[in-house]
FIFISE-645082 format. One record per residue (C-alpha): x, y, z. Coordinates in Angstrom, 3 decimals, padded with zeros to 6 digits. Layout:
+----------+----------+----------+
!       px !       py !       pz !
+----------+----------+----------+
!        X !        Y !        Z !
...
+----------+----------+----------+
//
This chain:
+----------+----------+----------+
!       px !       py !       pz !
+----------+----------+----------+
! -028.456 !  067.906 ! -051.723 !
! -025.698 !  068.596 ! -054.700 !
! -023.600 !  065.910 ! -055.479 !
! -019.799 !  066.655 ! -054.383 !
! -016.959 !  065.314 ! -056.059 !
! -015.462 !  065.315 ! -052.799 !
! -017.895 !  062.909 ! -050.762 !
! -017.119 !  059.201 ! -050.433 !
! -019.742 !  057.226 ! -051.704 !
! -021.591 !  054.973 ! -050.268 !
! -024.345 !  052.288 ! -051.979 !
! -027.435 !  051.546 ! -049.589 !
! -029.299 !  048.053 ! -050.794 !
! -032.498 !  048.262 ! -049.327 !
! -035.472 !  046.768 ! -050.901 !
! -037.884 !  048.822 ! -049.507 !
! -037.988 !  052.474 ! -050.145 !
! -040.296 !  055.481 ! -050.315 !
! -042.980 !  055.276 ! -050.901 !
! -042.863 !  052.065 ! -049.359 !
! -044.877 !  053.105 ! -046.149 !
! -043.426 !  050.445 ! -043.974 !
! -041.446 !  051.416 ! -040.673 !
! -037.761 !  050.156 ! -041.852 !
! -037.810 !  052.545 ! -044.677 !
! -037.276 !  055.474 ! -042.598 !
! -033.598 !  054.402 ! -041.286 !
! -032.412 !  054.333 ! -044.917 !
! -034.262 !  057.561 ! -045.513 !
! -032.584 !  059.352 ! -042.893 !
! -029.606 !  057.903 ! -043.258 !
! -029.606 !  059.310 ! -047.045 !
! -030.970 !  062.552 ! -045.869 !
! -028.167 !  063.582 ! -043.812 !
! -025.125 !  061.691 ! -044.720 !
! -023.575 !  064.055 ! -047.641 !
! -023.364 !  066.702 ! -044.600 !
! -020.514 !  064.310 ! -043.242 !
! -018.770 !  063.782 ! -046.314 !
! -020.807 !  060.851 ! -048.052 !
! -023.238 !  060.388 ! -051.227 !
! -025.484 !  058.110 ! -050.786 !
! -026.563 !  055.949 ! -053.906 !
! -030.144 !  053.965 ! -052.713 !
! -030.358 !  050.872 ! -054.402 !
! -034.207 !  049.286 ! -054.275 !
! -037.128 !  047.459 ! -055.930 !
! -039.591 !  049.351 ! -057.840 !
! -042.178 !  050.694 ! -056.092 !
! -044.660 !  048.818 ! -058.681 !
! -043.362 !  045.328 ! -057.112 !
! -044.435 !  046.312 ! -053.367 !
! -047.511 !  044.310 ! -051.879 !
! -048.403 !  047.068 ! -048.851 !
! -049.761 !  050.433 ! -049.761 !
! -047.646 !  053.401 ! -051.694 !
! -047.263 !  056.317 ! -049.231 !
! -046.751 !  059.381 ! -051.656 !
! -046.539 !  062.076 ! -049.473 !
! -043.362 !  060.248 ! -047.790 !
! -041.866 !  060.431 ! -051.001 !
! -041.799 !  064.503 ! -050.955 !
! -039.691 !  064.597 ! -048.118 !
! -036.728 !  062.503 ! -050.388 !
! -033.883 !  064.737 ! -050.901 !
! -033.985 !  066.579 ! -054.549 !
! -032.064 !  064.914 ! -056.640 !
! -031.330 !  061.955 ! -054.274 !
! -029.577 !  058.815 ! -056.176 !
! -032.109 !  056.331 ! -056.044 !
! -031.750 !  052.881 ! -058.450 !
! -034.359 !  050.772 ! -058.708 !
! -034.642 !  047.098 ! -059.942 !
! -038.159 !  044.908 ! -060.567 !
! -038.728 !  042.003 ! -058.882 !
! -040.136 !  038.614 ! -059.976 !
! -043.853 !  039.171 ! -059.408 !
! -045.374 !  036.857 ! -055.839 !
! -047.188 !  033.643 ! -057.211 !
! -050.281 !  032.376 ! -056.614 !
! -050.645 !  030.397 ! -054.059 !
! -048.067 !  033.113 ! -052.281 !
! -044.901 !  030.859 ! -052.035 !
! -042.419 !  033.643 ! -051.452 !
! -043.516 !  037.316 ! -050.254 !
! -040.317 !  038.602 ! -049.561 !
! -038.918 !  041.370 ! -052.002 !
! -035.464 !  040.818 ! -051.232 !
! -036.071 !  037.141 ! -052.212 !
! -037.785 !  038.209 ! -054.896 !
! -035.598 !  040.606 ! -056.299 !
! -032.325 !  039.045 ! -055.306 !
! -030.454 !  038.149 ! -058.304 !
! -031.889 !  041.586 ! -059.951 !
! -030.530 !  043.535 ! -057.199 !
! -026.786 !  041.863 ! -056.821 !
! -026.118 !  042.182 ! -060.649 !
! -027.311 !  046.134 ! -060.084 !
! -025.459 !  046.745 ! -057.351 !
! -022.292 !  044.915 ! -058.461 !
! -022.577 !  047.261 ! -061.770 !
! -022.634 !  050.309 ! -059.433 !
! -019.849 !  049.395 ! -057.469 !
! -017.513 !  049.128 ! -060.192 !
! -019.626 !  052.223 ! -062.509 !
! -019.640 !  054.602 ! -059.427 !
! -016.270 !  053.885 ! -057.740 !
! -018.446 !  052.857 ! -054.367 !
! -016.504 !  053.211 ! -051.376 !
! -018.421 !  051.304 ! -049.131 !
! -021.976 !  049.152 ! -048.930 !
! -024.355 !  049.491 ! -046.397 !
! -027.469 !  046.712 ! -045.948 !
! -030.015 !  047.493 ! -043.575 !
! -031.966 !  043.603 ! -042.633 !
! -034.927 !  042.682 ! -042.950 !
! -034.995 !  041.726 ! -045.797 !
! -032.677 !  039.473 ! -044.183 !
! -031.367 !  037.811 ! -047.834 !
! -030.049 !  040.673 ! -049.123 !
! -027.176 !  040.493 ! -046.720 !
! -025.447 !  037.707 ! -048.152 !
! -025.046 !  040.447 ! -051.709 !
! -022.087 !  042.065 ! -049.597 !
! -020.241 !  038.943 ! -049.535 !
! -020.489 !  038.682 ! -053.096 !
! -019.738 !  042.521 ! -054.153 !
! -015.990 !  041.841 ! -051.770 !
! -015.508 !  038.792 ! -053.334 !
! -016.181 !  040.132 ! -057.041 !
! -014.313 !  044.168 ! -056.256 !
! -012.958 !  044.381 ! -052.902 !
! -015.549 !  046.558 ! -051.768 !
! -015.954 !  046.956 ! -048.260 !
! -019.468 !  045.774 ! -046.527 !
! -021.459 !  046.226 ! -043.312 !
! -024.495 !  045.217 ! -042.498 !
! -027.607 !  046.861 ! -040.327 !
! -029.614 !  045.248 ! -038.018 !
! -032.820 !  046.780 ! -037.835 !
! -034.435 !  043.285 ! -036.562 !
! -031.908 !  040.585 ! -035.432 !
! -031.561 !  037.810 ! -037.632 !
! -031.349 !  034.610 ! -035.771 !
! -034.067 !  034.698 ! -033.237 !
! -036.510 !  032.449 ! -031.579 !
! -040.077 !  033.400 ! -033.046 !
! -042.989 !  031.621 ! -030.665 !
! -043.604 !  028.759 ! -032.629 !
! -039.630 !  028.289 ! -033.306 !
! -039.450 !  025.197 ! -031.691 !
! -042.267 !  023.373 ! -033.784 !
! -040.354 !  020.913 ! -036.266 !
! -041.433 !  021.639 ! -039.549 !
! -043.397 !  025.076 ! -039.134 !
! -042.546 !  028.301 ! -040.958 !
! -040.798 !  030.025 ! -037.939 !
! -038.968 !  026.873 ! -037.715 !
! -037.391 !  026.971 ! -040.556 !
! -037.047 !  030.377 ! -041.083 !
! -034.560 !  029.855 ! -037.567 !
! -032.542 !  026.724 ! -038.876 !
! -032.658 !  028.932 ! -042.203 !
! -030.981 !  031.857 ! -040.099 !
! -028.217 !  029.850 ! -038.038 !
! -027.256 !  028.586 ! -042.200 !
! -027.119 !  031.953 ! -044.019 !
! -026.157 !  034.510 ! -041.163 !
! -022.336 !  033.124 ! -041.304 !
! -022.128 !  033.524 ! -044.625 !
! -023.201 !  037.129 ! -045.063 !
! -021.119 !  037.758 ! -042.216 !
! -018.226 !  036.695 ! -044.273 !
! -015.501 !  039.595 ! -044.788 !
! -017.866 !  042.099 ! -043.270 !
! -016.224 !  045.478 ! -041.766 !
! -019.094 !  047.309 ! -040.455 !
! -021.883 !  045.493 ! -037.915 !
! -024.423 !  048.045 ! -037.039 !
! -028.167 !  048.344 ! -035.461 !
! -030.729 !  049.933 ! -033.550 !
! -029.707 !  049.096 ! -030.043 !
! -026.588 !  046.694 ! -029.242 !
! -028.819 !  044.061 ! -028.366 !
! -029.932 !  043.927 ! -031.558 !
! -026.120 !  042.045 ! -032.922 !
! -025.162 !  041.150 ! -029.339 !
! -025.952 !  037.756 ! -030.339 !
! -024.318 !  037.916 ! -033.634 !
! -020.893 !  037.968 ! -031.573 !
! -021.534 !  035.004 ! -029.735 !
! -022.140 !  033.481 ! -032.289 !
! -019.619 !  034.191 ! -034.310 !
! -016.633 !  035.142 ! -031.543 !
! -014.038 !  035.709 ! -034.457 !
! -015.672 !  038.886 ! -035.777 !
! -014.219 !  040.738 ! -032.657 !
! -010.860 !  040.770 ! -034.356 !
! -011.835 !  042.222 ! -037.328 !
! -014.582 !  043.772 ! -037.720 !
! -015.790 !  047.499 ! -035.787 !
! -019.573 !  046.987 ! -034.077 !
! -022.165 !  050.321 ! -033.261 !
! -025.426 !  050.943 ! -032.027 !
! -027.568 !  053.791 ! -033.309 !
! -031.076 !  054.463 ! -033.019 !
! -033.249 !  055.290 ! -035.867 !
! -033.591 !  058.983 ! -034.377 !
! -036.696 !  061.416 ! -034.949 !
! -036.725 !  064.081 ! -037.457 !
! -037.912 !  067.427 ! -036.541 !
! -038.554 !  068.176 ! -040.167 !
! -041.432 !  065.674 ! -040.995 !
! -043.266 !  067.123 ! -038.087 !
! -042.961 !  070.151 ! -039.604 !
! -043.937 !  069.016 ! -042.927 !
! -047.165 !  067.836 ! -041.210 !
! -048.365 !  071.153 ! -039.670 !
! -048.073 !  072.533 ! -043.208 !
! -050.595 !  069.845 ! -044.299 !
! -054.427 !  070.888 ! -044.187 !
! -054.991 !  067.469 ! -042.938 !
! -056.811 !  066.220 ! -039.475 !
! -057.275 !  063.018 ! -038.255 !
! -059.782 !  060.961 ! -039.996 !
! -059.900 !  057.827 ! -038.142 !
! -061.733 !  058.778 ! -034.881 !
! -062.687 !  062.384 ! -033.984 !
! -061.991 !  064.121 ! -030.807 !
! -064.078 !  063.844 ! -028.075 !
! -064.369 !  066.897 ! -025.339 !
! -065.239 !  064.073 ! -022.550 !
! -062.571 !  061.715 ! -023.109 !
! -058.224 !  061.366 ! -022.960 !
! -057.796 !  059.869 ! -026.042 !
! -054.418 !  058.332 ! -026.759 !
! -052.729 !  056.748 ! -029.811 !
! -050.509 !  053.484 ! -030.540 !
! -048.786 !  053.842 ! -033.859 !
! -047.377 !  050.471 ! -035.111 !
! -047.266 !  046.999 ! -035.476 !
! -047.898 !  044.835 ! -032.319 !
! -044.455 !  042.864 ! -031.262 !
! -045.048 !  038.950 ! -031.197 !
! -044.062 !  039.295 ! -027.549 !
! -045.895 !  042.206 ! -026.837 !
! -049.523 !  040.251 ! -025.993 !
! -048.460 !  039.437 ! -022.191 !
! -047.888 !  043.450 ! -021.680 !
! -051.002 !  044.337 ! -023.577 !
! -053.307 !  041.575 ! -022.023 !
! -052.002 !  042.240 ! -018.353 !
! -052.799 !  046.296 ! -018.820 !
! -056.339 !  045.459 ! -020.236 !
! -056.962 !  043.623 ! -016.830 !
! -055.860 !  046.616 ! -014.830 !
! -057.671 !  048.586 ! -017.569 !
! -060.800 !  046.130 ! -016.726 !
! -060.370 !  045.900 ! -012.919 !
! -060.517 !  049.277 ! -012.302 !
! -063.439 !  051.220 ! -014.531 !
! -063.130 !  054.541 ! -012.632 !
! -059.380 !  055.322 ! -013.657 !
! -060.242 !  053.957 ! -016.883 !
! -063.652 !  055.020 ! -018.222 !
! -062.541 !  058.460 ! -019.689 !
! -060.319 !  057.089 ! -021.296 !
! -059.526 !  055.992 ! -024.858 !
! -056.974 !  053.892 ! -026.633 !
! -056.774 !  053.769 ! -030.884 !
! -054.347 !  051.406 ! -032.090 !
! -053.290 !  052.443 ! -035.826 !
! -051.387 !  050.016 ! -038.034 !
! -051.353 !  047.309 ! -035.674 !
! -052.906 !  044.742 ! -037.866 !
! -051.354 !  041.072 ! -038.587 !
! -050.781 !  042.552 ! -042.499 !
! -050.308 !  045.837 ! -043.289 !
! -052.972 !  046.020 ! -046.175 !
! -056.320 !  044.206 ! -044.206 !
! -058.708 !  046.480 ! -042.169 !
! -059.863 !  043.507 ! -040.708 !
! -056.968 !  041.910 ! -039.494 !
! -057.390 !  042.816 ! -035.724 !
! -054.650 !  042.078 ! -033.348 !
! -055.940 !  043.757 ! -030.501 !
! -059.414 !  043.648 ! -030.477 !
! -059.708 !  039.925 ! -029.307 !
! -058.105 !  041.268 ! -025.680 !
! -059.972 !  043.815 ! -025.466 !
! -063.424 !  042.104 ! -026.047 !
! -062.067 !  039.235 ! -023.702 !
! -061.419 !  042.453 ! -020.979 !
! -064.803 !  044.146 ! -022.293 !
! -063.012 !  047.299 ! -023.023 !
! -064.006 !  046.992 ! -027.259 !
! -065.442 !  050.483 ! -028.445 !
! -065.666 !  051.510 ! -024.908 !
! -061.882 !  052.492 ! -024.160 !
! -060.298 !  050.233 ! -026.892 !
! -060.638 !  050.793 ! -030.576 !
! -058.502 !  049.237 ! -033.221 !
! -057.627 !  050.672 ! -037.171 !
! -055.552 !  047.305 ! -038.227 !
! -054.779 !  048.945 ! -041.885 !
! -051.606 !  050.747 ! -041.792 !
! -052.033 !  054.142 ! -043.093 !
! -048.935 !  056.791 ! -044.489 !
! -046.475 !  057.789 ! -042.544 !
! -047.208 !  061.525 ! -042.151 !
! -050.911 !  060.468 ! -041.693 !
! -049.511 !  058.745 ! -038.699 !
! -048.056 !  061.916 ! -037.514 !
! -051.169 !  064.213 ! -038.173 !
! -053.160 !  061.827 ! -036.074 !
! -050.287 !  062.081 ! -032.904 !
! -051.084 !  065.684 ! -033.648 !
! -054.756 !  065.719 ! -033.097 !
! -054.949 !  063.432 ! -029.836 !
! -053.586 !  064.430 ! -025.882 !
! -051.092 !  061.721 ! -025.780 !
! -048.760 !  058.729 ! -027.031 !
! -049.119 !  055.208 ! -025.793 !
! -046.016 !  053.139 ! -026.159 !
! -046.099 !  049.405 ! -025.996 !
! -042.826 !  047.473 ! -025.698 !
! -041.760 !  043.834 ! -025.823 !
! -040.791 !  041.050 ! -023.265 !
! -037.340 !  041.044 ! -024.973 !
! -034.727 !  043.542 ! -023.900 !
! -033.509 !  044.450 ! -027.606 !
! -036.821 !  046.128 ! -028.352 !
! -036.551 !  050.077 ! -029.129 !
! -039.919 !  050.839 ! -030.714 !
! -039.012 !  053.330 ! -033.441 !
! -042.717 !  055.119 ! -032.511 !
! -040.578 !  056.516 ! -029.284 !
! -039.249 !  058.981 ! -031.380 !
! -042.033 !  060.587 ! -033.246 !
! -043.927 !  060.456 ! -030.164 !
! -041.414 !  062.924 ! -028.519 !
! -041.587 !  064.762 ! -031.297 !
! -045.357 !  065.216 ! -031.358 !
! -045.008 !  067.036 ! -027.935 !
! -047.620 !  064.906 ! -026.720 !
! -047.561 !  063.179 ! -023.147 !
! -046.432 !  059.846 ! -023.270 !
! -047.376 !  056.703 ! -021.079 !
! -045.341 !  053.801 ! -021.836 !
! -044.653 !  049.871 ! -020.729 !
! -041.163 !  049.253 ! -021.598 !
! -038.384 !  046.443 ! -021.244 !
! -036.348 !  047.238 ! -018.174 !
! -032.935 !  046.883 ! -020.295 !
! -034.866 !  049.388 ! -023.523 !
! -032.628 !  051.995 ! -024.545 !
! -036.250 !  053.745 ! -025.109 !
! -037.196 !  054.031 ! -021.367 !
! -034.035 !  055.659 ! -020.978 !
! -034.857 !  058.111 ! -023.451 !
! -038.639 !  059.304 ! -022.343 !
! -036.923 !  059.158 ! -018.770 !
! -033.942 !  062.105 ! -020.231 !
! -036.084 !  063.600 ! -022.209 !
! -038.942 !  063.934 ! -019.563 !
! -041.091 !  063.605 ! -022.506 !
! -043.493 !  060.964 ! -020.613 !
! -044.201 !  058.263 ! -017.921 !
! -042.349 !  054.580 ! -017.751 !
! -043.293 !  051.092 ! -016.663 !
! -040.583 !  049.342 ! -016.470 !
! -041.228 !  045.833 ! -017.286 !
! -039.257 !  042.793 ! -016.005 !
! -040.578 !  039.586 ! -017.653 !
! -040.024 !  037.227 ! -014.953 !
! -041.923 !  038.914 ! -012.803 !
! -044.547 !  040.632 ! -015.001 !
! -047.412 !  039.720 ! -013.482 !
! -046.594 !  040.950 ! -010.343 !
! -046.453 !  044.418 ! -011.810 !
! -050.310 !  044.997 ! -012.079 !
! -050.141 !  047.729 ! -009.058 !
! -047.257 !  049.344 ! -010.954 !
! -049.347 !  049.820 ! -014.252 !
! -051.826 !  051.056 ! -012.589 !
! -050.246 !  053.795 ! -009.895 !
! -047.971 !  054.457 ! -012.771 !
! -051.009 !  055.656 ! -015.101 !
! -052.513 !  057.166 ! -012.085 !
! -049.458 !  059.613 ! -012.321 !
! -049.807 !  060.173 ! -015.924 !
! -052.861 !  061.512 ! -016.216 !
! -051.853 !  063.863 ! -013.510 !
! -048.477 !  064.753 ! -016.085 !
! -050.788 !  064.974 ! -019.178 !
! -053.296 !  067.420 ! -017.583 !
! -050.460 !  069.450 ! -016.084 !
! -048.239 !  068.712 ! -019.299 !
! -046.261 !  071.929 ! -021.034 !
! -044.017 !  070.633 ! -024.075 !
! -041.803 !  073.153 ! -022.757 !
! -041.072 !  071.571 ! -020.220 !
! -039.713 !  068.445 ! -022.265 !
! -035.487 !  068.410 ! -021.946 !
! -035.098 !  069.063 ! -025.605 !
! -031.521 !  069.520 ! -025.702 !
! -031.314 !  065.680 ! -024.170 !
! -033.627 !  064.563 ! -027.137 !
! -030.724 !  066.016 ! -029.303 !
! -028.433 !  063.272 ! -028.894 !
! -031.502 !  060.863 ! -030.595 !
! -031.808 !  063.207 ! -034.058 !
! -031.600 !  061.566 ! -037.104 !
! -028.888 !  063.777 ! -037.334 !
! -026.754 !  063.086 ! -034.749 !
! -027.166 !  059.244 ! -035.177 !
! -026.289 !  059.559 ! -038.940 !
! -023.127 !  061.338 ! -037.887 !
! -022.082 !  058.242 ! -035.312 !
! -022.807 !  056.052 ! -038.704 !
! -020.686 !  058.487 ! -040.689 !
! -017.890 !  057.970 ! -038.332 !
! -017.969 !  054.251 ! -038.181 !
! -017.978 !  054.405 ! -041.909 !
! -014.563 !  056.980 ! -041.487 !
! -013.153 !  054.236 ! -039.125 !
! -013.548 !  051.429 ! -041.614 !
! -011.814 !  053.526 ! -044.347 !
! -008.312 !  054.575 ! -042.277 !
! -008.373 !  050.888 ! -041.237 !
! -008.665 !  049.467 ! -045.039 !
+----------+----------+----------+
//
């Protein structure tokens, strides 16, 4: 895009940034990508690439805007033992006394913090208190929230929690804008903290696909290079990171999975990027279930590396359908929904009751639902499996055609960057 003397600007501090390869990057991205067409710059404010732990994703970075305003900072390098891994930790001071130079060199209109990294928050505090500038904040993951293992006295998760409950407050100081994926996501940000209600303007927005990095991928001379197809077999794909409180989903389908071989033994499941660090091949997640179920290399293989984003997509590309795994916690909207519907691939998911993503693949009729309610999950096994009974009759009948495109609309990075730009507009006729 060309910069316009005309747009607002707005400064996005977000540590990570292509060609980081992790999943948050790509609601900045987006963001940045189509805000100037509702009357905003965007000015990304980061840490070198050069101070990331995971893997660089390179191709990512040629879908970046030309001439996109991207500042970047370095951060103090991790230490040996690894005391503190997080970037925005890291990088804190290096980033505030950037961004507060911006602000005041670039006339900034308004600053926008996507969490995690969950420190960098309490910089918009700071930039009101120093200029006046107006703040919001983005929750991507909610902030205060009981890990399992929250309530052991003394462990990390425990005090990362009583950490929270401190800090959250005081970021939330003077704030204008709360934002995230799914309402849930702040819902408990209000109760907490009843008196932002009065001043302060609250929006959900989902991170939304984008048609154009599918695109970008059937340009690409690439094919999956993880597994190959097999004429014999439905293969399927889970793209992501596995959700703390995603095991009791996982482990109850690998039992229907287990107890009933002749629905199952065509079928195969690759989990990609689903490792317990992004970087180690051999940090399997899911293979432990599925060797306790004896599904392993039969129907259940495992890639625990995380691999580039558009790799991710080539491989949706080259399989017959999307598996979707959700969490025991209503909040949940697995990002992965998105590019799934976009792969025009069949999709079979197990989803939160209360997910805004089962609404979605339900509009859309992009795919099959389980609806999960926790407290009675386990009473559910006949649902998994009549429900996947019914897929594979959708998938071999399947047209993409047939998917409700025009409902899928409402979810494009587009249209939720325009619902940001006008609770950014709001802010500015209230100042």
């Amino acid at each position: 895009f060309l910069k316009n003397e005309c747009l607002k600007k707005i400064l996005i501090i977000t540590p990570h940034y292509s060609p980081s390869n992790l999943a948050a990057v790509h609601r900045s991205r987006l963001f940045a990508q189509h805000l100037p067409s509702f009357g905003w710059e965007p000015i990304i404010l980061c840490v070198d690439e050069r101070d990331y732990e995971e893997n660089l994703d390179w191709n990512l970075h040629e879908l970046i805007p030309e001439n996109q305003h991207i500042e970047k900072v370095r951060a103090f390098p991790v230490s040996k033992p690894r005391l503190i891994g997080d970037i925005g930790l890291r990088a804190f001071f290096q980033l505030r006394h950037r961004a507060l130079d911006l602000v005041r060199d670039e006339k900034i209109d308004f600053v926008l913090i996507p969490i995690p990294s969950f420190y960098t928050s309490l910089i918009g505090p700071y930039l009101f208190r120093k200029t006046g500038v107006i703040f919001g904040i983005d929750y991507i993951d909610p902030w205060v929230h009981n890990f399992p293992g929250s309530n052991k006295m003394f462990s990390r998760h425990w005090i990362s929690t009583k950490l929270a409950k401190y800090l959250e407050p005081r970021a939330l100081k003077n704030v204008s804008l709360i934002t995230g994926v799914a309402e849930g996501y702040y819902q408990g940000v209000i109760e907490r903290n009843p008196k932002l209600a009065n001043n302060c303007i609250f929006g959900a927005m989902p991170y939304g696909g984008e048609k154009l990095d599918h695109e970008a991928v059937k340009k690409m001379e690439t094919v999956p290079y993880l597994f190959k197809k097999k004429a014999n077999k439905i293969q399927l794909i889970y793209a992501g990171a596995m959700l703390p409180k995603a095991y009791e989903i996982l482990e109850l389908f690998f039992q229907v999975m287990n107890e009933n071989t002749s629905v199952f033994e065509n079928i195969e499941i690759h989990f990609i990027g689903s490792g317990k660090t992004p970087n180690d091949e051999n940090g399997f997640n899911v293979k432990p279930y599925a060797e306790k179920y004896g599904l392993w290399e039969n129907q259940i293989f495992e890639y625990p590396k995380r691999i580039p984003y558009l790799d991710v997509l080539v491989h949706l590309a080259g399989v017959d359908g999307v598996f979707i795994l959700g969490s025991t916690e209503p909040h949940y909207t697995p990002s992965k929904t998105y590019q799934a519907v976009l792969s025009e691939k069949p999709i079979f998911a197990l989803l939160h009751e209360a997910s805004t993503a089962a609404e979605i693949l339900e509009k859309t009729k992009a795919g099959k639902v389980v609806k999960i309610n926790p407290k009675s999950l386990k009473s559910q096994k006949n649902d998994f499996l009549n429900s996947f009974l019914n897929y594979i009759t959708f998938l071999e009948n399947f047209d993409s055609n047939n998917v409700n495109i025009e409902e899928f609309k409402a979810y494009s990075a587009e249209k939720v960057t325009a619902k940001l730009a006008q609770l950014l507009d709001k802010t500015q006729a209230l100042q």
